[in-house]
C-alpha positions in Angstrom: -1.1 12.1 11.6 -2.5 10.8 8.1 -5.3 8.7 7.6 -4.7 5.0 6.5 -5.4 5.8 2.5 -3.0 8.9 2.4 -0.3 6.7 4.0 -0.6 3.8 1.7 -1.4 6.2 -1.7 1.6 8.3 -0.7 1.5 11.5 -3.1 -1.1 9.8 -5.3 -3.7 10.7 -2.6 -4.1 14.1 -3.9 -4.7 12.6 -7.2 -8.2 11.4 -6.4 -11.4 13.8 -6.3 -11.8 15.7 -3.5 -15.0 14.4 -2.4 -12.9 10.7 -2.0 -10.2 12.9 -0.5 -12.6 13.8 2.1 -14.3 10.9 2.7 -11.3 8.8 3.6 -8.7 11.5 4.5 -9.6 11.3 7.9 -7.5 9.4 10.8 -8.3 8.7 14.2 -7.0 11.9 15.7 -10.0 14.0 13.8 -12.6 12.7 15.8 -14.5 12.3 12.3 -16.7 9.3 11.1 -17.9 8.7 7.1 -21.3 7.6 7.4 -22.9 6.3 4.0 -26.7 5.5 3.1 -28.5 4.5 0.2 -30.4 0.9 -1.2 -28.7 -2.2 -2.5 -30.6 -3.0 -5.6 -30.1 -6.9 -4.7 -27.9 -8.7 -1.9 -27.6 -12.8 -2.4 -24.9 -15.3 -1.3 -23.1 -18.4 -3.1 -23.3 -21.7 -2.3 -24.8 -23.3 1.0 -21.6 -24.3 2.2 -20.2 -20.3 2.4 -23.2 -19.9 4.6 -20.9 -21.0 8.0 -18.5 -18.4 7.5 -21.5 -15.5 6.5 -22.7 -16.2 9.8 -19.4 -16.0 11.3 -19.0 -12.8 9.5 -22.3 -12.1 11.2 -21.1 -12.4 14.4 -18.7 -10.0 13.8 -20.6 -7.1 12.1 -18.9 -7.4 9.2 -20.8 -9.9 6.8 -24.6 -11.3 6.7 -26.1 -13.9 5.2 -29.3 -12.7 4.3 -30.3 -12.1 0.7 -32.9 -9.8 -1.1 -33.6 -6.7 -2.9 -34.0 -3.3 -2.8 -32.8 -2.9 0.7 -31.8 0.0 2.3 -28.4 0.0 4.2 -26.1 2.3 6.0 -22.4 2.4 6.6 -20.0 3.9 9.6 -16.7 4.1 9.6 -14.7 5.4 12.3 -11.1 6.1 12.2 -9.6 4.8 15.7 -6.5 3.3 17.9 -6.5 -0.4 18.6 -6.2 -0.7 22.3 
């Protein structure tokens, strides 16, 4: 099986660096995760009204509506099968 990038890319996937090759080569066969750390230098929103849908985003771990800076973070990503 090929991961979701190598699928879409096609041959190009070879193109890119192998440290991006590795990082989202993997499919969910490999039992692998990419987990990514590091600081955002400043995080902020737009207008009140996008606020709803941040928190909504919330709710589902994939948005937030906080704001600030310097803020340390860090990303999973796991390759796996809808159920």
């Amino acid at each position: 099986m090929s991961s979701i990038y190598q699928r879409a890319l096609g041959s190009d996937f070879h193109r890119l660096h192998p440290r991006i090759q590795a990082r989202f080569g993997f499919d969910s066969t490999d039992g692998r995760a990419s987990i990514g750390r590091g600081t955002m230098e400043e995080i902020w929103h737009g207008r009140p009204y996008t606020l709803p849908f941040l928190y909504v985003g919330a709710w589902r771990r994939i948005m937030f509506p906080e704001q600030g800076r310097n803020l340390p973070f860090t990303v999973a990503n796991y390759a796996y099968v809808d159920s």
